[in-house]
C-alpha positions as semicolon CSV with decimal commas, in nm:
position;residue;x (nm);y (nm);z (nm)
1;X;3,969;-2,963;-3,473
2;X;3,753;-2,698;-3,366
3;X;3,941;-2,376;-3,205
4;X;3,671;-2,355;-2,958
5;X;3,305;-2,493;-2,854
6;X;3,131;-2,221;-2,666
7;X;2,973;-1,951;-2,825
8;X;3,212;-1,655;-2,920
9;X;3,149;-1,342;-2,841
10;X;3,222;-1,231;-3,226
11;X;3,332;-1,424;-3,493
12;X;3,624;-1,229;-3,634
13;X;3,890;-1,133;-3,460
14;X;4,054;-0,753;-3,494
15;X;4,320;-0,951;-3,678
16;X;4,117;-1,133;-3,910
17;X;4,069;-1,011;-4,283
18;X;3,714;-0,836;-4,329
19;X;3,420;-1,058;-4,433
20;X;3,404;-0,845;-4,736
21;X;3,620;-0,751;-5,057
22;X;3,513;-0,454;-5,289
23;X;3,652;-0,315;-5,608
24;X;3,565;-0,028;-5,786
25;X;3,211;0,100;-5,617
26;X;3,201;0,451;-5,770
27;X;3,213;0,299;-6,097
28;X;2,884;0,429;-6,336
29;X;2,914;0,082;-6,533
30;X;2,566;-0,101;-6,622
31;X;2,710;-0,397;-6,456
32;X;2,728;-0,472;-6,114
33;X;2,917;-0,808;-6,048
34;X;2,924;-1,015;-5,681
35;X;3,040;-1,382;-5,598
36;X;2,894;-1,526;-5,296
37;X;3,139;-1,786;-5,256
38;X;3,502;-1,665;-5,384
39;X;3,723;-1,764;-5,076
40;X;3,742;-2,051;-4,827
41;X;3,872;-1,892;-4,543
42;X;3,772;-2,006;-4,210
43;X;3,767;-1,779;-3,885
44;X;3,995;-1,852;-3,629
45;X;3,725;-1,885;-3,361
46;X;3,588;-2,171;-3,550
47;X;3,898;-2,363;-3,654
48;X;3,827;-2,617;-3,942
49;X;3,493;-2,717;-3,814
50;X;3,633;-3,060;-3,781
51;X;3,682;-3,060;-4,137
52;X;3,964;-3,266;-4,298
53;X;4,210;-3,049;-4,474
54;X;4,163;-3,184;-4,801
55;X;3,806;-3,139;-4,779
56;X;3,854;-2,768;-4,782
57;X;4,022;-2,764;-5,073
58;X;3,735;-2,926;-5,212
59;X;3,416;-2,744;-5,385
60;X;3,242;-2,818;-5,123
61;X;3,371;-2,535;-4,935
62;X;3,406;-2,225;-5,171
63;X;3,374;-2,176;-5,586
64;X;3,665;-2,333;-5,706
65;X;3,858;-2,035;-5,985
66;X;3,565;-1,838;-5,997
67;X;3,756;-1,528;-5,815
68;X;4,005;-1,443;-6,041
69;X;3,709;-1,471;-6,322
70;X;3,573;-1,274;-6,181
71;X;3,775;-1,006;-6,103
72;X;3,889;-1,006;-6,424
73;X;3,513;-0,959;-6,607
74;X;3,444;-0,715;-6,385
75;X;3,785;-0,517;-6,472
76;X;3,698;-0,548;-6,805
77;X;3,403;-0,317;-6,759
78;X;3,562;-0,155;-6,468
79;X;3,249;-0,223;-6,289
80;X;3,212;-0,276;-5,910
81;X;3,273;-0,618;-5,737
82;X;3,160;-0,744;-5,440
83;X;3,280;-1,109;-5,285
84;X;3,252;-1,314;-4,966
85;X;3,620;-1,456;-4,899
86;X;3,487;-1,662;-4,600
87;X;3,409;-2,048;-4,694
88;X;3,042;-2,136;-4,764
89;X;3,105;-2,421;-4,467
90;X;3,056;-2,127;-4,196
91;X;2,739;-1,974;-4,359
92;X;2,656;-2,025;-4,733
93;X;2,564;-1,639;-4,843
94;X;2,396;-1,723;-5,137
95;X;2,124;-1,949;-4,893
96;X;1,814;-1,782;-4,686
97;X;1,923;-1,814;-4,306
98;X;1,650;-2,037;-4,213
99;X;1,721;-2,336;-4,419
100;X;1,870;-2,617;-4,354
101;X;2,194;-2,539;-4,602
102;X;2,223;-2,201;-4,443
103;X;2,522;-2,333;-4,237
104;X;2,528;-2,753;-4,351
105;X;2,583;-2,999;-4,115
106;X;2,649;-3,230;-4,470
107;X;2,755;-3,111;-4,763
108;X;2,748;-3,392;-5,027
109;X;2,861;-3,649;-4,845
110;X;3,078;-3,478;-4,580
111;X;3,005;-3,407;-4,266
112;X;3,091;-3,101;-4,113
113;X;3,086;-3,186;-3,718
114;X;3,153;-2,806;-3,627
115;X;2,771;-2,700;-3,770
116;X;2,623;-2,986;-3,565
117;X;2,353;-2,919;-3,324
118;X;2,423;-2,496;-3,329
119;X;2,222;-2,294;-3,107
120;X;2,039;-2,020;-3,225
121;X;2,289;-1,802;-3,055
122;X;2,614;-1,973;-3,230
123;X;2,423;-1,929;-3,596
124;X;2,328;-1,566;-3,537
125;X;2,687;-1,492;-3,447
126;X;2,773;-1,635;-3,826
127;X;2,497;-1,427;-3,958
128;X;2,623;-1,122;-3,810
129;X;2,981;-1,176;-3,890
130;X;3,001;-1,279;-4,228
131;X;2,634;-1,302;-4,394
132;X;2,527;-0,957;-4,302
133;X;2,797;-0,742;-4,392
134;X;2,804;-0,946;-4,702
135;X;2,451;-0,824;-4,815
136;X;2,441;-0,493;-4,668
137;X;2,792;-0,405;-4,912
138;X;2,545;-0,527;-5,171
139;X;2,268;-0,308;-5,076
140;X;2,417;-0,034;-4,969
141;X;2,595;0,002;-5,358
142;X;2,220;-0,057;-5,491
143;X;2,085;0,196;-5,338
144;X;2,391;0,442;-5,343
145;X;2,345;0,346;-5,740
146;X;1,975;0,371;-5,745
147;X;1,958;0,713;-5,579
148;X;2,244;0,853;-5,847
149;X;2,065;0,715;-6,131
150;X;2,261;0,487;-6,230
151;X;2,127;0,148;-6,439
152;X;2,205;-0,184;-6,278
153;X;2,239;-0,531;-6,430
154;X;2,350;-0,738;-6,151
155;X;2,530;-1,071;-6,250
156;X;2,667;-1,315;-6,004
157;X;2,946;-1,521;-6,062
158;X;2,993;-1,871;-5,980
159;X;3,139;-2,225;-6,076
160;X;2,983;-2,621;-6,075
161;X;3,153;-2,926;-6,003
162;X;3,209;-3,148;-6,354
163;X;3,057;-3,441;-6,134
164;X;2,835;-3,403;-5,817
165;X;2,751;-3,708;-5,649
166;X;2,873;-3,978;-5,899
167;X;2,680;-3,793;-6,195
168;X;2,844;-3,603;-6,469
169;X;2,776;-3,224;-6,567
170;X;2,879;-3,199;-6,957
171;X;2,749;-2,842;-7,005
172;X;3,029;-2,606;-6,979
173;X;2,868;-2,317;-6,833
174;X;2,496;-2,235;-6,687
175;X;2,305;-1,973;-6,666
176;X;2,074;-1,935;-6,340
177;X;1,752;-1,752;-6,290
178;X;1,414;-1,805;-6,176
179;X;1,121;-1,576;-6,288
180;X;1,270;-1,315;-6,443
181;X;1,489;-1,420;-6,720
182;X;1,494;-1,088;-6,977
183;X;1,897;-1,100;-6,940
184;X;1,915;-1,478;-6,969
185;X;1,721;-1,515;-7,248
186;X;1,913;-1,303;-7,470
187;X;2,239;-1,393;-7,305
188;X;2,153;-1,798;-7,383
189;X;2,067;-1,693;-7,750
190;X;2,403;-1,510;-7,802
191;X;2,594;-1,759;-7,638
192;X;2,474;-2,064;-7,823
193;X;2,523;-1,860;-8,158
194;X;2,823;-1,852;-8,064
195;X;2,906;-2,237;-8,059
196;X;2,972;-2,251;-7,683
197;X;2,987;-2,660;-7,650
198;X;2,718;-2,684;-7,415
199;X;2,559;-2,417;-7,175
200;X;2,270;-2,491;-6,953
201;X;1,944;-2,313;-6,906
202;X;1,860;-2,297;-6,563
203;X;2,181;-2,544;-6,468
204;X;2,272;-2,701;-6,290
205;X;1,986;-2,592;-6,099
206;X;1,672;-2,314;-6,101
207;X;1,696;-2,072;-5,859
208;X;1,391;-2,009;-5,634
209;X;1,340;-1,835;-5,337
210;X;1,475;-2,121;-5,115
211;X;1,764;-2,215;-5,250
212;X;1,914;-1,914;-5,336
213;X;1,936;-1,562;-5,169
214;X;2,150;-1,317;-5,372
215;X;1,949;-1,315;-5,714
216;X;1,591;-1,306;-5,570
217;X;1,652;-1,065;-5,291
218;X;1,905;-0,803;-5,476
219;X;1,763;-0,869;-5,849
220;X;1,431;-0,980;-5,854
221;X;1,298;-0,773;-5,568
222;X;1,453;-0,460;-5,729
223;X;1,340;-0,522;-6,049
224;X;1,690;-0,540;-6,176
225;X;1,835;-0,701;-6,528
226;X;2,008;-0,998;-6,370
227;X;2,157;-1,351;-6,401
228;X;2,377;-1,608;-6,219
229;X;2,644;-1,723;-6,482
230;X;2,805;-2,073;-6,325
231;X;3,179;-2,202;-6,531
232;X;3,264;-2,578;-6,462
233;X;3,548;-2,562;-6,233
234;X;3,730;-2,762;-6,429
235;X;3,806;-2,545;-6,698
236;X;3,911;-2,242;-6,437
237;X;4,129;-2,404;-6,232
238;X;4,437;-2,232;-6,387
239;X;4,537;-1,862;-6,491
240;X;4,476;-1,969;-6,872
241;X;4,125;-2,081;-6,824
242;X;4,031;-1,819;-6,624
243;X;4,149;-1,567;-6,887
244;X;3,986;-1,732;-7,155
245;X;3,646;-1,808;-6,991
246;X;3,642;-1,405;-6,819
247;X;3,748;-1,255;-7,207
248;X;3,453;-1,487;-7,319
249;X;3,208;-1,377;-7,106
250;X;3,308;-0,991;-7,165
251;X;3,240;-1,054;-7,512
252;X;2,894;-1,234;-7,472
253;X;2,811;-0,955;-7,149
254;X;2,896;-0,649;-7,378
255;X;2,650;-0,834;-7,683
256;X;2,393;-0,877;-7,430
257;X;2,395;-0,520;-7,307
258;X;2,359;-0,370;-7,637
259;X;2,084;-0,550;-7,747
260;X;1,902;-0,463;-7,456
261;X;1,652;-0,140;-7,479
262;X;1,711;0,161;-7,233
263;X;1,381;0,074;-7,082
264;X;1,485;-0,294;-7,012
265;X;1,796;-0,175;-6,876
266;X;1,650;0,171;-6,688
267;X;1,859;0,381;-6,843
């Protein structure tokens, strides 16, 4: 049920855990890692959104495993992380706010009666609690970064249902850009030499400036090395294939990066 139907004065309570989790911000590493969708929590003020329980422990509402992958990559390079631990159900912070799966009304084929019929009021109040603090961390550490120097090769970390409505996804892992692909490139090279069963170019999906927020605002605009690196959830639903898949992708990241030219990187 919803906790409440009129429009709240904010959307987290003093109470509440912060929109926002950071590790390691200080850190001079290359690599700058963020997940958009790492937690499915839901603010009190919204209850479940009408939102059968076992529906939020679907993908549907956050990144199924992709946490703990990544804050274990990131470790590995003792790098900064930045995550949203709110579920993608209240506002999706890898989505432009004016579209239509900003804040869904469906996802899939579930509907989610507490993002019917919002005013404008009721979505800016998600945009200000959770969506905006969520990108300022993210540019505030760019610039912080940019004005000590620093290089930055943003990657953000996500995972993919193994079957989205009724059709099967037999690549293992994806990567995900859009017009600037001078990390990707290299990165899909390395990681096909190295026998990965299956990874997707540009799956499951191309990013562009509709769909997708966190790349082509924070990388593309900035001029930054980047890529999106998606893991079928399936393989990191459990500490072992977590560990396996992050250890993996520190090997193929730390390739990657020294191959790359100073210039490329801006070092």
């Amino acid at each position: 049920m919803l906790a409440e139907d009129r429009d709240p004065v904010g959307l987290l309570g003093a109470d509440e855990p912060a929109p926002v989790v950071t590790e390691r911000l200080a850190s001079d590493s290359p690599f700058v890692f963020v997940s958009d969708h790492a937690g499915r929590r839901m603010p009190k003020a919204l209850g479940d959104l009408g939102v059968p329980p076992c529906e939020l422990e679907r993908h549907i509402a956050y990144d199924i495993g992709i946490w703990p992958v990544a804050q274990q990559v990131a470790a590995a390079f003792d790098a900064p992380l930045v995550a949203q631990t709110y579920s993608r159900l209240v506002i999706d912070c890898n989505r432009p706010t004016h579209v239509a799966q900003s804040i869904p009304e469906f996802s899939e084929l579930t509907e989610i009666p507490g993002n019917v019929a919002l005013s404008q009021a009721q979505r800016q109040v998600r945009i200000d609690g959770l969506f905006r603090p969520y990108h300022d961390e993210i540019e505030a550490l760019l610039d912080a970064r940019a004005a000590r120097g620093l290089a930055t090769i943003l990657i953000a970390m996500h995972s993919f249902t193994p079957v989205y409505m009724g059709t099967s996804r037999p690549w293992v892992i994806g990567l995900l850009y859009n017009r600037d692909g001078r990390l990707a490139g290299p990165l899909l090279d390395l990681m096909n030499q190295d026998c990965a069963p299956y990874v997707g170019d540009q799956l499951p999906y191309a990013v562009d400036d509709l769909s997708d927020y966190t790349l082509p605002v924070h990388g593309e605009r900035r001029g930054l090395l980047h890529v999106g690196i998606e893991i079928r959830q399936d393989l990191i639903g459990e500490p072992r294939g977590q560990a396996h898949w992050a250890s993996w992708l520190e090997t193929m990241l730390r390739r990657a990066g020294a191959g790359l030219s100073d210039e490329e990187v801006g070092r």
